[in-house]
C-alpha positions as a Markdown table, in Angstrom:
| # | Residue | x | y | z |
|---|---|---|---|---|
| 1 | Unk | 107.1 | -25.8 | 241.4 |
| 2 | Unk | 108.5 | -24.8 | 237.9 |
| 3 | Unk | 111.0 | -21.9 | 237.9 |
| 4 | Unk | 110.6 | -19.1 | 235.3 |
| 5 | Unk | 114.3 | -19.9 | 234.0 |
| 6 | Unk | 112.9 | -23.6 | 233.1 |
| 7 | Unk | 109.4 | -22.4 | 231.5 |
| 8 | Unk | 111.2 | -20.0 | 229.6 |
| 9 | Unk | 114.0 | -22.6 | 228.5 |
| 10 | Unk | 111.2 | -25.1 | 227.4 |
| 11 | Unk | 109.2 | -22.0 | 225.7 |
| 12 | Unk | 112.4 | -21.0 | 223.8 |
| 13 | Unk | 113.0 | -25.0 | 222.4 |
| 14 | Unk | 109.6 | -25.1 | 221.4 |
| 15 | Unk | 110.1 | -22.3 | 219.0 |
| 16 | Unk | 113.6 | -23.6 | 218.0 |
| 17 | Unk | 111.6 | -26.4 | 217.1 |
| 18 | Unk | 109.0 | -24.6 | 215.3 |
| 19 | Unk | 111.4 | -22.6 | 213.1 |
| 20 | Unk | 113.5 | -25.7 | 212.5 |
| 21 | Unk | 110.2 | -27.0 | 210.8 |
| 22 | Unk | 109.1 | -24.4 | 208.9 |
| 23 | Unk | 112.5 | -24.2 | 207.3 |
| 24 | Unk | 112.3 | -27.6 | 206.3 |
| 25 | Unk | 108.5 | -27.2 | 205.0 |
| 26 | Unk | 109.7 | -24.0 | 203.2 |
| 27 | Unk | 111.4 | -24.8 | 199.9 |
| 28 | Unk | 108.3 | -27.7 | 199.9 |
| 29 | Unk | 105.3 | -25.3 | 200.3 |
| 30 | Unk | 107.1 | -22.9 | 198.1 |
| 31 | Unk | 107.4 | -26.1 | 194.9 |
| 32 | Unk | 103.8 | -26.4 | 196.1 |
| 33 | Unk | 102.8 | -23.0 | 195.4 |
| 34 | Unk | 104.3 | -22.6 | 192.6 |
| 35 | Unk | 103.1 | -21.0 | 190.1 |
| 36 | Unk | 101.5 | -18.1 | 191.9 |
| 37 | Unk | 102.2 | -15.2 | 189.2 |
| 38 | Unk | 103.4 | -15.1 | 185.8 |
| 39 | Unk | 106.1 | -17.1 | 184.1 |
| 40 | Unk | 108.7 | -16.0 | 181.9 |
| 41 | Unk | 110.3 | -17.6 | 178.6 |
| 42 | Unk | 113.1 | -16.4 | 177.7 |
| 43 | Unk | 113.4 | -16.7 | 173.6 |
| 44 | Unk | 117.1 | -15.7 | 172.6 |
| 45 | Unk | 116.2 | -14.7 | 169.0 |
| 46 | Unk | 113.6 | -12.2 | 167.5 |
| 47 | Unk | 110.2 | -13.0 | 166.7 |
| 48 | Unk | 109.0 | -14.8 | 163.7 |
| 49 | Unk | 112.2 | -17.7 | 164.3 |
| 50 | Unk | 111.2 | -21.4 | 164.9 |
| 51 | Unk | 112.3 | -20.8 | 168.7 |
| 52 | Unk | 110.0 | -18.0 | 169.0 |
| 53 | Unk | 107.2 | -20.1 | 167.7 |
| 54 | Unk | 107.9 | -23.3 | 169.1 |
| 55 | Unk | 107.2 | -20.8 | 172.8 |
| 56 | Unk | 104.9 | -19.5 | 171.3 |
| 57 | Unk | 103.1 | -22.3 | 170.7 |
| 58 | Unk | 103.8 | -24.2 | 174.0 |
| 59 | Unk | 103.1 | -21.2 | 176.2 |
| 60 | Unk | 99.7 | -21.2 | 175.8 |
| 61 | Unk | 99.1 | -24.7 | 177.0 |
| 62 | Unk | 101.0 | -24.5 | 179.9 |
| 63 | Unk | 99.3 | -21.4 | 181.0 |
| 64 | Unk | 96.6 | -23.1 | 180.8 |
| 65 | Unk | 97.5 | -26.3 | 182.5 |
| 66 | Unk | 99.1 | -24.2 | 185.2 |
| 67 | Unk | 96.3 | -21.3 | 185.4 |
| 68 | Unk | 98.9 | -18.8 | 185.5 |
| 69 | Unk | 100.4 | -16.9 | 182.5 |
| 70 | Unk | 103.5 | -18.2 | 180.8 |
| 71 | Unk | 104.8 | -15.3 | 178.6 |
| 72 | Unk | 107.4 | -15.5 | 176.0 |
| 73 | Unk | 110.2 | -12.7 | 176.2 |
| 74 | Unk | 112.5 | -11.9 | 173.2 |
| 75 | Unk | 116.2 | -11.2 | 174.1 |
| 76 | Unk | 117.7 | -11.1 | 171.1 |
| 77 | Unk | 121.7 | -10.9 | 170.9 |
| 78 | Unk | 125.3 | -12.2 | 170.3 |
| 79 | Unk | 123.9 | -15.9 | 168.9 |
| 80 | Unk | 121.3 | -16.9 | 171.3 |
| 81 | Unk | 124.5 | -16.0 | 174.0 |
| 82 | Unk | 122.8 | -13.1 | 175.5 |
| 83 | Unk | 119.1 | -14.8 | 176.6 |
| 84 | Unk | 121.0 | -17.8 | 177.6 |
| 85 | Unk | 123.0 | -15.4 | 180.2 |
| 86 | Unk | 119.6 | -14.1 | 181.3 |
| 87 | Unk | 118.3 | -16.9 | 182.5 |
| 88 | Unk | 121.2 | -19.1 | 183.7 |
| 89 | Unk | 121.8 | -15.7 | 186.4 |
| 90 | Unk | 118.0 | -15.8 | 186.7 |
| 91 | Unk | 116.7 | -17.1 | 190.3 |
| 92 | Unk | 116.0 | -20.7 | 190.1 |
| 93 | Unk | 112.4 | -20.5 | 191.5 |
| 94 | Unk | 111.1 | -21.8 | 188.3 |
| 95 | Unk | 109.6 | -17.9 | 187.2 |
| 96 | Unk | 112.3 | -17.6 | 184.4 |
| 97 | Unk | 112.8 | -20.3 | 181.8 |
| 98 | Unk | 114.9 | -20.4 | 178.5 |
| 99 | Unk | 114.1 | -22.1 | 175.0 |
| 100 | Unk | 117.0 | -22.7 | 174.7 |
| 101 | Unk | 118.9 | -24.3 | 170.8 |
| 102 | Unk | 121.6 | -26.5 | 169.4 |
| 103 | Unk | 123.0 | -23.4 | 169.2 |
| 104 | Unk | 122.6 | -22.3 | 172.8 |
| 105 | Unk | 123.8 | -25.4 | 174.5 |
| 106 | Unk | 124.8 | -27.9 | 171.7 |
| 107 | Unk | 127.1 | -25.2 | 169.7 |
| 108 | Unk | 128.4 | -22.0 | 171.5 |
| 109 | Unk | 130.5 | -23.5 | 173.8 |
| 110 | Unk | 132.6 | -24.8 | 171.0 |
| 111 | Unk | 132.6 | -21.5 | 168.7 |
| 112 | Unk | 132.9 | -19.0 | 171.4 |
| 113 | Unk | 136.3 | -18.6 | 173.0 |
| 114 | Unk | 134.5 | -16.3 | 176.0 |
| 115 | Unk | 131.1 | -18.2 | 176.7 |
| 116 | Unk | 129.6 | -15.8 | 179.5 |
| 117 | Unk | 127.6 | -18.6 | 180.7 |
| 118 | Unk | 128.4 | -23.1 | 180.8 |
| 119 | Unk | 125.6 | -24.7 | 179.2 |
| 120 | Unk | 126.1 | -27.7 | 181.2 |
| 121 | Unk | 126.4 | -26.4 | 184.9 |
| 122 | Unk | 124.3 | -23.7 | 184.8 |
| 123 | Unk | 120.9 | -25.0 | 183.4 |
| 124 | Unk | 118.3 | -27.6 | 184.4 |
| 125 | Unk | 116.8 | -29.2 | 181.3 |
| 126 | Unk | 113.4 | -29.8 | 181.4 |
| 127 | Unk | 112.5 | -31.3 | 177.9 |
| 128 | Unk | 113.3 | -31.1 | 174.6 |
| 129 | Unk | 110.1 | -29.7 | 173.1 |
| 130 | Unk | 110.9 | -30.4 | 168.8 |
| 131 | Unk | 113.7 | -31.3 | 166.5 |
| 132 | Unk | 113.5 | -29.9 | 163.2 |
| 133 | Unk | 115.2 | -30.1 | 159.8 |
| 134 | Unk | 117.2 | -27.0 | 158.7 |
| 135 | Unk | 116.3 | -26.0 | 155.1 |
| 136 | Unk | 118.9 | -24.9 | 152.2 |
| 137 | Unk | 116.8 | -22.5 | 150.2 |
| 138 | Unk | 117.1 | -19.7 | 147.7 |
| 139 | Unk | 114.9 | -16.8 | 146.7 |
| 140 | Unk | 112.6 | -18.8 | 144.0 |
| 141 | Unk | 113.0 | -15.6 | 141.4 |
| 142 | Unk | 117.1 | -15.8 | 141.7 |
| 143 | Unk | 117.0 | -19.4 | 141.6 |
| 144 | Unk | 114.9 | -19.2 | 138.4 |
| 145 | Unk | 117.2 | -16.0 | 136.9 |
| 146 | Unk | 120.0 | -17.9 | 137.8 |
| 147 | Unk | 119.1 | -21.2 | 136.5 |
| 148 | Unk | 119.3 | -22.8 | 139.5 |
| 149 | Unk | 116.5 | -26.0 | 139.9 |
| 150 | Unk | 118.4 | -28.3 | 142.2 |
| 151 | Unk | 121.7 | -28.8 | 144.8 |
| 152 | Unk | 123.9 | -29.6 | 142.1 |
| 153 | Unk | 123.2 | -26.4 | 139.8 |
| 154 | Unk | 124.1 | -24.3 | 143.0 |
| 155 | Unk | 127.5 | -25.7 | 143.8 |
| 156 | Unk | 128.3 | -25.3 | 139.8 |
| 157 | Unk | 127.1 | -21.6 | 140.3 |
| 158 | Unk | 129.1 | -21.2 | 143.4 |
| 159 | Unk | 132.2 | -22.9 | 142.5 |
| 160 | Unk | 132.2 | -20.3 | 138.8 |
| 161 | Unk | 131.1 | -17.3 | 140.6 |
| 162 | Unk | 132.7 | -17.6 | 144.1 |
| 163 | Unk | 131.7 | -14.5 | 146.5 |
| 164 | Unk | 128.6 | -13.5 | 144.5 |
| 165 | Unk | 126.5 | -15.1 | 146.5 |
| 166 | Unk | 125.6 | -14.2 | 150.2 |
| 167 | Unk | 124.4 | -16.1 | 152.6 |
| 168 | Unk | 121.5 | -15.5 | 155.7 |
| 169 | Unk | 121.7 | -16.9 | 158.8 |
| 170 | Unk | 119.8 | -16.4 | 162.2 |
| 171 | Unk | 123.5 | -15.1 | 163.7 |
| 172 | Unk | 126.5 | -16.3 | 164.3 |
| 173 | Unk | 127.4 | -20.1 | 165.7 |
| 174 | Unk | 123.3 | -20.9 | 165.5 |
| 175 | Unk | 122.8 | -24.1 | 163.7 |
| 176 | Unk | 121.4 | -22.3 | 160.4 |
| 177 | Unk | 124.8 | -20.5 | 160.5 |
| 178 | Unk | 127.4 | -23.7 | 161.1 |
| 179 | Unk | 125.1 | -25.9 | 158.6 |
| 180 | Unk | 126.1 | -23.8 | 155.8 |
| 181 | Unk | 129.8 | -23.5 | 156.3 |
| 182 | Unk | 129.3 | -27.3 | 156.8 |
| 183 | Unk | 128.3 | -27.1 | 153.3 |
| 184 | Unk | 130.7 | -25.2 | 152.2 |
| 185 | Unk | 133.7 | -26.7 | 153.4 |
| 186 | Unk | 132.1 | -30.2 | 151.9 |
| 187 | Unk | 131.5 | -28.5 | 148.4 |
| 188 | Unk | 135.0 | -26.4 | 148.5 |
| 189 | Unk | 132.5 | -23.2 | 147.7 |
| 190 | Unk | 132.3 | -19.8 | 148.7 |
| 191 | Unk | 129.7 | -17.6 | 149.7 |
| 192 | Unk | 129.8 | -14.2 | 152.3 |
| 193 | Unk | 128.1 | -15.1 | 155.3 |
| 194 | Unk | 125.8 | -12.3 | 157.0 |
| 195 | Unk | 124.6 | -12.8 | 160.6 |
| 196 | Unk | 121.3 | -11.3 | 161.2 |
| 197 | Unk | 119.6 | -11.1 | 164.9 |
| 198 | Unk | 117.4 | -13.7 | 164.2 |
| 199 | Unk | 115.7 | -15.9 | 161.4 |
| 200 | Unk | 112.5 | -13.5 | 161.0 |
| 201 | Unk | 114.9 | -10.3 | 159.6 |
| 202 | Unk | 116.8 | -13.0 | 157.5 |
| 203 | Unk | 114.3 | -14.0 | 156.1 |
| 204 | Unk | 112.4 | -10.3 | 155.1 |
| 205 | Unk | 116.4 | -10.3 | 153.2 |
| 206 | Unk | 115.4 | -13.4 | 151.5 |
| 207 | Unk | 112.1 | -12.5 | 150.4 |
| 208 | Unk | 113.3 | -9.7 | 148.7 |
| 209 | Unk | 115.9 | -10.5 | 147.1 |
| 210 | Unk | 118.8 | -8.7 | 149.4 |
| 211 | Unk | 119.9 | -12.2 | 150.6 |
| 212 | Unk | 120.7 | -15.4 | 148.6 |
| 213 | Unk | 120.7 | -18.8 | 150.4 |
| 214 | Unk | 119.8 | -19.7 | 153.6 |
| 215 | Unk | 120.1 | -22.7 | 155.7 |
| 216 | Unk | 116.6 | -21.7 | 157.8 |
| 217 | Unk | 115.0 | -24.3 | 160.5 |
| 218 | Unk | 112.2 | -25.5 | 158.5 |
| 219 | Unk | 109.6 | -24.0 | 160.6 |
| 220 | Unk | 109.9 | -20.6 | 160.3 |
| 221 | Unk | 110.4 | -21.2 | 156.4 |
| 222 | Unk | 107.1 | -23.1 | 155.9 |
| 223 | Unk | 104.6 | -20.2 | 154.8 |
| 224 | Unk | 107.3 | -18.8 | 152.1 |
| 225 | Unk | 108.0 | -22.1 | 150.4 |
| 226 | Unk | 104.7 | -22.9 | 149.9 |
| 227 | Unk | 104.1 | -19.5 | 148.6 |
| 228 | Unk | 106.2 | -20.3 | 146.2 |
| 229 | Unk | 108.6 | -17.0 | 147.3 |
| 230 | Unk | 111.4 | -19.4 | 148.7 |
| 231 | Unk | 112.9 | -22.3 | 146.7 |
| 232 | Unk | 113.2 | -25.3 | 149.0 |
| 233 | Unk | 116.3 | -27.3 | 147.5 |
| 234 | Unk | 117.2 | -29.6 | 150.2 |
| 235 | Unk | 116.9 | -30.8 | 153.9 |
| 236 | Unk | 119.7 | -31.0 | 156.3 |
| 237 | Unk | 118.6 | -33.8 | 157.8 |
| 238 | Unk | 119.5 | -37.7 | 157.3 |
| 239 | Unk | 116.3 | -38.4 | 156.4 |
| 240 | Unk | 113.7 | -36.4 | 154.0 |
| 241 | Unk | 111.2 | -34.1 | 156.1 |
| 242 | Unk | 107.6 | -35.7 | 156.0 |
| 243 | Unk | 106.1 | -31.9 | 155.5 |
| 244 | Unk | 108.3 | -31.1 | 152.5 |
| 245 | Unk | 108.0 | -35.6 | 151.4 |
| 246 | Unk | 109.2 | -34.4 | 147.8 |
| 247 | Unk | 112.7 | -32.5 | 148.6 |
| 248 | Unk | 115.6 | -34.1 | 148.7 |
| 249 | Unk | 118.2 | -34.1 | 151.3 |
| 250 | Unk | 121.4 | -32.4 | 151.2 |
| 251 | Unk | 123.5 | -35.5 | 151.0 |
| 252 | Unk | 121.2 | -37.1 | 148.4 |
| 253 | Unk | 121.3 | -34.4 | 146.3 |
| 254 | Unk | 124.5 | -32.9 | 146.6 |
| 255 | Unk | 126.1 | -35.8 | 145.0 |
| 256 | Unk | 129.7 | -38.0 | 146.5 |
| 257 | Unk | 131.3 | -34.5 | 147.9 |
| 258 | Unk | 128.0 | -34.5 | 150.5 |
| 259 | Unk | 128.3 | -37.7 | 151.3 |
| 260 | Unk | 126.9 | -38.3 | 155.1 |
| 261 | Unk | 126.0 | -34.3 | 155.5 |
| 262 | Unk | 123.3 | -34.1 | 158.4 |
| 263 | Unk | 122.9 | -30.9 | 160.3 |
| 264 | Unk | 119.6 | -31.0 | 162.3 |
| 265 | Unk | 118.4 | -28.7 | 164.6 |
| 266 | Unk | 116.5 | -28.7 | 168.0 |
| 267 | Unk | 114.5 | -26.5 | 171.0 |
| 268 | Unk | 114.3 | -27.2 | 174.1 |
| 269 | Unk | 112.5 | -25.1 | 177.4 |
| 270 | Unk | 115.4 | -25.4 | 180.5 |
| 271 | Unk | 115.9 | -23.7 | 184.0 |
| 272 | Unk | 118.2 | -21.9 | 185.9 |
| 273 | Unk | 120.4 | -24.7 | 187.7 |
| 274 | Unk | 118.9 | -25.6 | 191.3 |
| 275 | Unk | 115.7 | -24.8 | 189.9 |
| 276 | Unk | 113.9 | -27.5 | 192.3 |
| 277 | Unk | 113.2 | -31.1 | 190.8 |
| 278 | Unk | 109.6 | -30.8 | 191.5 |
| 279 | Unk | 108.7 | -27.8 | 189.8 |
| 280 | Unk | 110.7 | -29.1 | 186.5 |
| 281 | Unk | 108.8 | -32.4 | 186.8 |
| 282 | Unk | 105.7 | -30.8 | 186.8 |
| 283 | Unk | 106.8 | -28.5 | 183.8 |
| 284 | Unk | 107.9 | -31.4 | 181.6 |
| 285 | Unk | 105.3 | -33.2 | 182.0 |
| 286 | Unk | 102.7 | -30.4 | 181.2 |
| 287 | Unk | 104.6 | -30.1 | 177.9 |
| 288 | Unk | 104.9 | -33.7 | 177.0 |
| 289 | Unk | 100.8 | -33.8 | 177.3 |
| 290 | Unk | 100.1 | -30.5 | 175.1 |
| 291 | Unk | 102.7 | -32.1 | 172.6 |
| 292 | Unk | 100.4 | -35.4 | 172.4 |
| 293 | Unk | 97.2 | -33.4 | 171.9 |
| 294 | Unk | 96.3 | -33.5 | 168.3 |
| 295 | Unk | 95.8 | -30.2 | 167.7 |
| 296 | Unk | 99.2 | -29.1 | 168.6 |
| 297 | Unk | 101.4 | -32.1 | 167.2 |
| 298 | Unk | 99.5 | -31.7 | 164.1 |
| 299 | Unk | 100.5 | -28.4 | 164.2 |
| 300 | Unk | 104.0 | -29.0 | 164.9 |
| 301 | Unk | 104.0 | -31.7 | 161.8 |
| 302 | Unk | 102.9 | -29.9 | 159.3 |
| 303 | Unk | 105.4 | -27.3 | 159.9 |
| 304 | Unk | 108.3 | -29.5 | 159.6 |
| 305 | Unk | 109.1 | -29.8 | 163.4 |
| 306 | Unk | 108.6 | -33.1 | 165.3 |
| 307 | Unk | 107.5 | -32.8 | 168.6 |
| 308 | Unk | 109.6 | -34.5 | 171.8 |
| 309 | Unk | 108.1 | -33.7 | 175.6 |
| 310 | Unk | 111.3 | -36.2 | 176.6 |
| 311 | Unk | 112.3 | -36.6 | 180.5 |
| 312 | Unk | 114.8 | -34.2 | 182.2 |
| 313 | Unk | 117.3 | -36.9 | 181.9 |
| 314 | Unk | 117.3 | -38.1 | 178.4 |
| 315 | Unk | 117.3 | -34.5 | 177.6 |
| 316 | Unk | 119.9 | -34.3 | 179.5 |
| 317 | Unk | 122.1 | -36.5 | 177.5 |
| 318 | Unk | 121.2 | -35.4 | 174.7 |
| 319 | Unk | 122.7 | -32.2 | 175.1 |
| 320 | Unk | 125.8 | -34.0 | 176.7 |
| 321 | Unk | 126.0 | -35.5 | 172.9 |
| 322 | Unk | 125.3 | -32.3 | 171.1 |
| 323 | Unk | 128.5 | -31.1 | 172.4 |
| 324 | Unk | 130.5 | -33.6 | 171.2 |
| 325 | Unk | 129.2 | -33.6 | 167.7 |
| 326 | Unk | 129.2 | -29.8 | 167.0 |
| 327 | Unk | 132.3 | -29.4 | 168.3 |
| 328 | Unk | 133.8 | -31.4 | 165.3 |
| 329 | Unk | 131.5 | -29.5 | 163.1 |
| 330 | Unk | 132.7 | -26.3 | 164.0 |
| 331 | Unk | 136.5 | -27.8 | 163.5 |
| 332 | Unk | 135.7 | -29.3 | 160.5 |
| 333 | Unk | 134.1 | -26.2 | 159.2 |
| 334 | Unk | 136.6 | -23.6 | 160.5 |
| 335 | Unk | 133.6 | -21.6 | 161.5 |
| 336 | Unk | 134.3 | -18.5 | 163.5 |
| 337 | Unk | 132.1 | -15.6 | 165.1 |
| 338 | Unk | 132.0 | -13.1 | 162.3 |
């Protein structure tokens, strides 16, 4: 006969048991559930900025893909700093994700002496979505009052008028920022630097006239250079930009004192660290196919940027990289948050 004590002891293992197993299944039926409501990118600059519309233009597909909405949040502040901070103290359920910058993760770190988050330990990449070319350009109606056509006219109206010239940039430590004290420092120029909260209010500044020069990620620039309202004088990338095939480069242009001058940009989506391997799988891999659909990497082209979808891991190293190189570009500049 079977006592009470031993039916209840083999009643109580079997639920031991049970539990045991559901806590294993857990985290896996939760990556397996997910998504089941809305998802939130985190954009660290205003709207109308090339990380706004690169989100913009990649939240869409996954929304799709996923059948759940993936909705771009502005969180404006401090140099990208403060929606970086968002999300790396966000849960890492994969319901909160950052498109994140050079300036984010491949700058900061090295221009702020009190980073509130590590770009390294406290994100998952999931992809680098585009690099893009940063754009030196000057309101096209200065330029012409001015008589400045090309690179080398600037620095000769720089060098004779030194402080009379301001120049936009998306805020402090971004890449549009640190590309023009690159320049500076190169071309021994001077020019008053003022930070705006993003690259859609610099640019209102540059249309009309309240702002000189700018060193904008091409894809926000776009519509105003080919409205002729923006003068496009140079590229800050190694190579010339296939959307803009008939501007120069800044090192081409600007002459011996330029020499080797490349200051590209890039946007990438990431997660909270711990964010689980699954769910940032499936994410990349969703963005990598919407990047190879024509109609978006056409898109993408003719706006300057060039499109990535890139594994977690080489995006990984990439960033890795970034660090190293900015951080000599913010020595050699003597950059500082302003």
């Amino acid at each position: 006969m079977i006592s009470r004590f031993s039916h209840g002891r083999r009643t109580a293992i079997a639920l031991a048991a049970l539990s045991a197993a559901l806590l294993v299944a857990g985290p896996a039926a939760a990556e397996d559930a997910w998504p089941n409501k809305p998802v939130r990118i985190v954009v660290p600059f205003t709207p109308g900025g090339t990380t706004d519309i690169l989100a913009r233009a990649v939240a869409p597909e996954l929304s799709k893909a996923f059948g759940q909405q993936f909705i771009v949040d502005n969180r404006a502040g401090a140099g990208g700093n403060l929606g970086a901070d968002i999300v790396a103290k966000a849960p890492a359920d994969g319901y909160t994700l950052l498109m994140g910058t050079v300036g984010t993760h491949g700058i900061n770190r090295a221009l702020y002496p009190k980073l509130p988050y590590d770009p390294i330990k406290d994100f998952a990449p999931i992809t680098l979505v585009a690099a893009v070319p940063n754009v030196m350009e000057i309101n096209a109606a200065k330029a012409k009052a001015l008589g400045i056509e090309n690179v080398a006219d600037f620095i000769r109206y720089a060098k004779a008028n030194p402080g009379k010239l301001n120049m936009a940039s998306s805020g402090s430590g971004t890449s549009i920022h640190l590309s023009g004290e690159l320049f500076k420092t190169m071309t021994g120029t001077f020019m008053i630097h003022i930070p705006y909260r993003g690259s859609g209010p610099a640019l209102m500044d540059m249309v009309s006239g309240n702002a000189d020069v700018m060193f904008d990620n091409l894809p926000s620039s776009m519509q105003q250079i080919k409205a002729g309202t923006l003068k496009a004088l140079a590229v800050t990338s190694a190579q010339r930009s296939p959307a803009l095939p008939d501007v120069p480069t800044v090192a081409e242009a600007g002459g011996p004192a330029l020499k080797g001058y490349e200051a590209s940009s890039w946007f990438g989506l990431l997660a909270p660290a711990g964010t689980p391997p699954a769910i940032v799988d499936r994410i990349q891999q969703e963005v990598a196919k919407a990047l190879a659909t024509p109609a978006v990497k056409e898109k993408m082209l003719a706006q300057g940027a060039l499109p990535s979808g890139n594994a977690p891991a080489e995006f990984t190293r990439l960033i890795a990289d970034e660090h190293v190189k900015w951080a000599k570009v913010v020595k050699a500049s003597g950059a500082t948050v302003d």
